[in-house]
N, C-alpha and C positions, 0 to 999 in steps of 0.2 A: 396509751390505753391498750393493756392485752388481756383484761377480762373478759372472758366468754359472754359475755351475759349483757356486757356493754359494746358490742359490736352494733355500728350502725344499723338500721335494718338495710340500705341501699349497697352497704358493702356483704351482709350476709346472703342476698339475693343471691349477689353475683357470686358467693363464694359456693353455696349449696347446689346453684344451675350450672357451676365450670364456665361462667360468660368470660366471653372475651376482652368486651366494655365493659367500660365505667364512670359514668357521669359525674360528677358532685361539685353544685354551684348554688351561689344564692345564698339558702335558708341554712348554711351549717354553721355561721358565725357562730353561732353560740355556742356550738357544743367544743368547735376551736379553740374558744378564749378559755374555755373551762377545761378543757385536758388535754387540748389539740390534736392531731389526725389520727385516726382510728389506724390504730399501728397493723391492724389485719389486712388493710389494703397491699401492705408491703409484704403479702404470704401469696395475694393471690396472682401466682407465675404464671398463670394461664394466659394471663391479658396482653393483647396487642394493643390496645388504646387503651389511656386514661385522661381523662379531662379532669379537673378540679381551678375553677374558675369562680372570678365575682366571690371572692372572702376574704377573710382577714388576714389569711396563710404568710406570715411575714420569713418562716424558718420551712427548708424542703429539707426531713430526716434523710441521714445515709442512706437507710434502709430502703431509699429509692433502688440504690445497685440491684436489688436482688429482683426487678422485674427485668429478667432479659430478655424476654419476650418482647417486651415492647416494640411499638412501629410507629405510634403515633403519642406524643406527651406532648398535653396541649395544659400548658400554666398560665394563662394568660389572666389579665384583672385580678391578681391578688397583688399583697403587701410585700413580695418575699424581696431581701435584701440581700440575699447571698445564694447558691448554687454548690452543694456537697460535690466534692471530686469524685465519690463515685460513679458520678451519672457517667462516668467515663466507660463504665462495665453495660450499658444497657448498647450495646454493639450493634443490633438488630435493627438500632432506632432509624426512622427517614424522616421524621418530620417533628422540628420542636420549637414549641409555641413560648414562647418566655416573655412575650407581649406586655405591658401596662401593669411594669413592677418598680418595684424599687431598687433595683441590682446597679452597683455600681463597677465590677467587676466580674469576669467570667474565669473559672477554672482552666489551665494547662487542658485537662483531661478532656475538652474539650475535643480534644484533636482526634481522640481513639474511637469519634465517632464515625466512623468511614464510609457507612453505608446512608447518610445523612445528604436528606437530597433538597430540606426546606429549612431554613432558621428563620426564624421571626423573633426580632430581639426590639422592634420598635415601643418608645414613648418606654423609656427607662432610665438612667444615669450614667451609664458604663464610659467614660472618662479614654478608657482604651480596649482594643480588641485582645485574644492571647494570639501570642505570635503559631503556635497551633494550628490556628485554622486555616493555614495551606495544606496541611496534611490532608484534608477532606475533599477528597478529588472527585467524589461523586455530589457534591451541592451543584444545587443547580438555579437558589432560588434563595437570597438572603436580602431582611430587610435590619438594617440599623436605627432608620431614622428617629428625629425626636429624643437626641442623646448627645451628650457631651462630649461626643471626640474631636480633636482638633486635626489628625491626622490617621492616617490607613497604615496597617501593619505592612513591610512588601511582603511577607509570607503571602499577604491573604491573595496575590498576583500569582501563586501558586494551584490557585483550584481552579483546574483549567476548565473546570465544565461548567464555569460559574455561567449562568444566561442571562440571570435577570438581579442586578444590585441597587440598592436603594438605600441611600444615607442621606435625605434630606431634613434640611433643619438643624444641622450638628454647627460645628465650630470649623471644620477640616480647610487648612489651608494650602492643601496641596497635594497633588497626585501625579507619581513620579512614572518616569517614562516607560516602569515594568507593567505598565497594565497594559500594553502593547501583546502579553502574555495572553492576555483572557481573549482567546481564541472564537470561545464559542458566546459571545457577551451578545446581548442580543437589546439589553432596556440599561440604563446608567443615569440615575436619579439623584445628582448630587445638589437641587435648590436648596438654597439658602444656608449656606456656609460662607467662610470667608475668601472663595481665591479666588486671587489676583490674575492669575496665568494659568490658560487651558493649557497644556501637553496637546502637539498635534499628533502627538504618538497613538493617540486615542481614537484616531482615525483608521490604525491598523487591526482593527478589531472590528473585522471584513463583515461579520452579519450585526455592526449594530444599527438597529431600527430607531433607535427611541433615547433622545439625550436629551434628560432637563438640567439647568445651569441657570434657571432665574435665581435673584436675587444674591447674586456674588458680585462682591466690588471688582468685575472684571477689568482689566485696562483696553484691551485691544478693542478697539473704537467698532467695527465690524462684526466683531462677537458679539457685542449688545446688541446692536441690530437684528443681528441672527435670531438671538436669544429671546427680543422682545413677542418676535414676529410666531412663535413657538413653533418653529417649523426644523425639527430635528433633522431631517432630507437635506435642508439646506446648510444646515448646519453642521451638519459631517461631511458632506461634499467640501465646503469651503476647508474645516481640517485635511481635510486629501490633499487639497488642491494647496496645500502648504507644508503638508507633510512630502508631496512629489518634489517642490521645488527646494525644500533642504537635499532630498537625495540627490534631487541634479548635479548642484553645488557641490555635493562632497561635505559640506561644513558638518560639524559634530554638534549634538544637540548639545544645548545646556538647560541645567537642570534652573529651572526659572525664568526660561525665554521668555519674552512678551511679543504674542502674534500683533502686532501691530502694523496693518497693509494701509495704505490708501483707500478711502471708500471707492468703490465702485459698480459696476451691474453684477450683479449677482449672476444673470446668463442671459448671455443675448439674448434669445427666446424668450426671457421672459417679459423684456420690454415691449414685447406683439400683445401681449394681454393685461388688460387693468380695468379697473372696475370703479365709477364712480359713487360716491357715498351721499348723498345730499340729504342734508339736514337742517328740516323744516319745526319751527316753533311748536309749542305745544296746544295740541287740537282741545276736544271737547272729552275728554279724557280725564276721570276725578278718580283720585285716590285718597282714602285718606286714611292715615297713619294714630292708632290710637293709643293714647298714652299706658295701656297697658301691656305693650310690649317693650318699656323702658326698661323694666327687671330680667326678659325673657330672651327677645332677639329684637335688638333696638333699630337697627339699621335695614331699609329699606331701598333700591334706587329700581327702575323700569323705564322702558323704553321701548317705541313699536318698531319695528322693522319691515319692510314690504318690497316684494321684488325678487323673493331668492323662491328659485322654481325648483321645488324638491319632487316631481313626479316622476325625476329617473328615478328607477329601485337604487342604482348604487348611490348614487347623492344625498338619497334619501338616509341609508345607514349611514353615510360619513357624516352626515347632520346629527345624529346621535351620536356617533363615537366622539366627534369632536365634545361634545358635553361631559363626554366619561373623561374623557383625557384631560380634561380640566378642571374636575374633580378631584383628581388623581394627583394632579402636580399644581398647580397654581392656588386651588383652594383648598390644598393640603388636607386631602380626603375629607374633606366639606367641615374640618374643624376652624378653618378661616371665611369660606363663604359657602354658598350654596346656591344653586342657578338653576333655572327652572325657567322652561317654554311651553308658550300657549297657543293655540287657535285665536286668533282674532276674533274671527266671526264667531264661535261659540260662546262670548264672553257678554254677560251683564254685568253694565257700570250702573250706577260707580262701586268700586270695589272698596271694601275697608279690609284695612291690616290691624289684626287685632289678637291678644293672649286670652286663652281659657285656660282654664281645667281640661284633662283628656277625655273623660267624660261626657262632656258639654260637646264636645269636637264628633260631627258624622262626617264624613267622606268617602265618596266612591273610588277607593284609590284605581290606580292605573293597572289597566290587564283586567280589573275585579267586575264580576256582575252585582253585586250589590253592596251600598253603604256599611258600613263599621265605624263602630267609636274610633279618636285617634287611641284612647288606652284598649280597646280591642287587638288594633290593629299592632302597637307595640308589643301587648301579652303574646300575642301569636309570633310574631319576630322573637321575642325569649326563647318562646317553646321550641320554635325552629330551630335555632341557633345551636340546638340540643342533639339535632336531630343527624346522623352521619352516614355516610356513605350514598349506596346510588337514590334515597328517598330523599335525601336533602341535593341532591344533582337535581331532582325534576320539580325544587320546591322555586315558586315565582320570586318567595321573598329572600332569596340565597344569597343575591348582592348586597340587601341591605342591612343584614346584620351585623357590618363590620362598623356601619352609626349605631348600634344602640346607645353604646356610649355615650353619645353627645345629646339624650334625651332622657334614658330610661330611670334616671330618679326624677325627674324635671313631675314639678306640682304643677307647672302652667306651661305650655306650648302654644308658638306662634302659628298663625294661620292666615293665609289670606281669601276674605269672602266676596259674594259677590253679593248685589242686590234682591235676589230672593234666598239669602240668609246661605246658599251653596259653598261649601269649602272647595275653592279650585285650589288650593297651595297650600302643602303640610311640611316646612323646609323645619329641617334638613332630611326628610324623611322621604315624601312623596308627593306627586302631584296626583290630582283628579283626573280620571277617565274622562269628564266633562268636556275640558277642553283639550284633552289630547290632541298632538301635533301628528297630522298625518300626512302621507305624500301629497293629495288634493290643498293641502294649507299652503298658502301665498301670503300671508299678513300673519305677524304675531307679536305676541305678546314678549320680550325678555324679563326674566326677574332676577335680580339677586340681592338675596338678606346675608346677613353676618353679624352675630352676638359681638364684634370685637372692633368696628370701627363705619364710620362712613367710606375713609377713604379705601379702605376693604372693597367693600363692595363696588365702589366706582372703577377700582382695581381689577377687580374681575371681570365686571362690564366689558370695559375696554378691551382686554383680553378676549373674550366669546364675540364680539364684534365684529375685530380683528380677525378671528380664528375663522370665521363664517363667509367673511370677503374673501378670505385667502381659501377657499373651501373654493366658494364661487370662482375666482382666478384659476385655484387648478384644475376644477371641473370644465372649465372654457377650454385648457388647453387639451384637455385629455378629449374634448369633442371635438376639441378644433373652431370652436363657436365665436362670435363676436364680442367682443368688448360688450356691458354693461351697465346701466347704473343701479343703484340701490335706495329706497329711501328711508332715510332713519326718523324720526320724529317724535321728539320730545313729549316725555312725561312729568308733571305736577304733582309731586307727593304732599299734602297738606294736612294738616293737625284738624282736631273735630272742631276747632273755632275757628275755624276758616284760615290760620296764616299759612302759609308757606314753610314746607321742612325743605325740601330740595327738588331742586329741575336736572332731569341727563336726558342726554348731557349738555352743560352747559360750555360754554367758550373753552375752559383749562380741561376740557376732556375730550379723548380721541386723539391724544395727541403721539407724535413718532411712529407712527405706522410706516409699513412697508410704501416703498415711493410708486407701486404700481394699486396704490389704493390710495385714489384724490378724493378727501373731505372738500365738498363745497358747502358751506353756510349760505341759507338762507332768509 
């Protein structure tokens, strides 16, 4: 399209004001399939951002090279199945979004982006990386995940300023002893691929905070454990502590070792602290489960917890973060589950789980002083999602934009209510103010739903469980405090005719926990 006359109005804005942005999302399918992108966008050199997201964009014109201005190209939620080699000319660029496409491959040119500090290539096809991307020595932040690679380029063991890598979900079965290189690596997200054998080499990559490694058919008996336990700390100490004793030795690594130690204490210390878990039958406690979220989000499990004292301020935030971080990695940014905590005491039973229309949905979400539809509350997340720089820094709903995805064509949304008709649970989106979980809360409510399985959810359960013991465990030792117990106590999910969906947990759950967290049944 280069008729005058047919210039979007959204791109003649910008071109008549000299803006520097450029939005376009949503509502332009049509005009796409009928002549595709307004070829003026490719004149306006003024711009440092362009977004064009949420269409049907399956083809990116050459004529991208000629914004070299650019700093920010955010492509994310279109169709596009290929990447022109010119993007290799926009030099200037730091951050680019290629998110939830169809790209099965990425261009050489890839490499001449040097001043490139963010890629986000996640939930795409790309089969392999270009060996390129070690040249880009200023990245500082790359996510792959939800892609089909089986293996890592070693170039890419060349971008020494890499901080933060994320390729979870791929095929990748193996990561060779150059990543020893990534110096400044700080988060290493490789769940759910296929290896066999960690590299203790990965140990030598002095600031990393943050290693997930679930779901690899790992061998080393020790590593699962590690792994289960989600306790990264512990899990790169133990590669140290394997990575020292090769050096000792002298021996030469091989590439395919199998850490395979003897079990044993993980640290003397930490045998002085453990926490008892006791788990009592299911009280007076009714849920029940309506069959019209069979279409929507089918899978329900809950269970109460009592005993964990969050009125230190720090304990308090670790009781949150640990909910992000498993988010994050275990329920694979809440497209496998979604977890949600309550107030005990704020809650009227019995609670039904139930799909509407978003419409039909009021909710006081969380932080908000007053109710909103849940299609309010999504329209406003669109709008937001729109919105950049420091106004979307101070916007409440800035985390959750990265689910819309996982609702925003949805006719019906799950919710969980209570007995005067209140929405306390909007998964995978938000919980209610209602019962917000605050440092004075001692008893609560756990939840986790998931469109994709029961054993999902029970999956995750265990995991937040886990995560919250071992929360308690290290907050004991960082006070210095006494051993513990905990009590857990089963929940009854049942159908509107009275049978039984499911009780958590039951007998086959909670199981291989760390050995300084003793489940007693009672």
């Amino acid at each position: 399209m280069d008729d005058q006359s047919d210039i979007w109005p959204e791109v003649d804005i910008a071109r008549r004001e000299h803006r520097y942005e450029l939005v376009l999302n949503g509502g332009i399918d049509c005009r796409i399939e009928k002549d595709g992108l307004d070829m003026t966008i490719f004149k306006l050199t003024n711009l440092n951002f362009l977004r064009i997201s949420h269409t049907c964009l399956t083809i990116l014109p050459d004529d991208i090279g000629h914004l070299i201005n650019l700093k920010n190209l955010l492509l994310d939620h279109n169709k596009l199945i290929s990447i022109p080699s010119t993007i290799g000319k926009l030099t200037k660029l730091k951050l680019l979004d290629l998110s939830y496409n169809n790209l099965d491959k990425l261009p050489d040119q890839m490499g001449q982006l040097l001043q490139l500090t963010d890629l986000n290539l996640i939930c795409n096809q790309l089969t392999s990386l270009p060996t390129s991307i070690g040249n880009l020595q200023s990245l500082a932040r790359m996510n792959v995940s939800s892609n089909k690679l089986n293996q890592l380029p070693d170039q890419l063991y060349q971008a020494c300023n890499l901080g933060e890598f994320r390729a979870a979900d791929n095929s990748i079965n193996n990561v060779t002893d150059n990543i020893a290189s990534l110096c400044q690596l700080k988060t290493l997200d490789l769940n759910g691929n296929k290896m066999e054998v960690i590299p203790h080499q990965i140990a030598l990559c002095s600031k990393l905070k943050e290693l997930t490694l679930m779901d690899n058919p790992i061998k080393d008996r020790k590593c699962i454990k590690l792994i289960k336990q989600n306790n990264s700390k512990l899990l790169i100490e133990y590669l140290r502590t394997i990575n020292k004793k090769e050096s000792v030795t002298k021996r030469p690594s091989q590439a395919g070792e199998v850490l395979d130690q003897p079990d044993g204490q993980v640290t003397a210390k930490s045998e002085e602290y453990c926490v008892s878990l006791d788990v009592f039958p299911a009280q007076d406690v009714t849920i029940y489960s309506s069959s019209s979220v069979v279409d929507v989000r089918s899978y329900l499990v809950c269970c109460i917890l009592k005993g964990v004292d969050l009125s230190h301020l720090d304990m308090f935030k670790r009781f949150i973060a640990v909910q992000t971080k498993l988010h994050d990695t275990i329920c694979n940014k809440r497209i496998l589950a979604t977890i949600a905590t309550h107030d005990l005491s704020k809650i009227e039973f019995p609670l039904s789980y139930e799909a509407k229309v978003p419409e039909q949905i009021s909710i006081l979400p969380l932080d908000r002083d007053c109710s909103v539809t849940a299609k309010q509350f999504v329209d406003q997340l669109v709008k937001d999602s729109n919105v950049t720089g420091q106004t979307k820094r101070k916007n409440k709903n800035s985390g959750l934009q990265k689910y819309l995805t996982l609702v925003k064509e949805s006719k019906m949304l799950a919710c969980l209510v209570d007995c005067k008709n209140s929405v306390i649970s909007l998964p995978p989106l938000v919980n209610s103010e209602k019962t917000k979980i605050s440092p004075t809360s001692n008893e609560m409510l756990l939840e986790v739903t998931s469109a994709k399985s029961l054993a999902a959810c029970k999956k995750v359960m265990d995991a937040l469980i886990e995560s919250i013991t071992e929360l308690v465990i290290e907050f004991n030792k960082d006070q210095e405090s006494a051993s513990k117990s905990l009590v857990l106590e089963q929940v009854r999910i049942g159908n509107q005719e009275g049978g039984l969906k499911v009780v958590y947990p039951s007998r086959t759950d909670l199981s291989n926990f760390r050995k300084e967290i003793f489940i007693r049944r009672n």
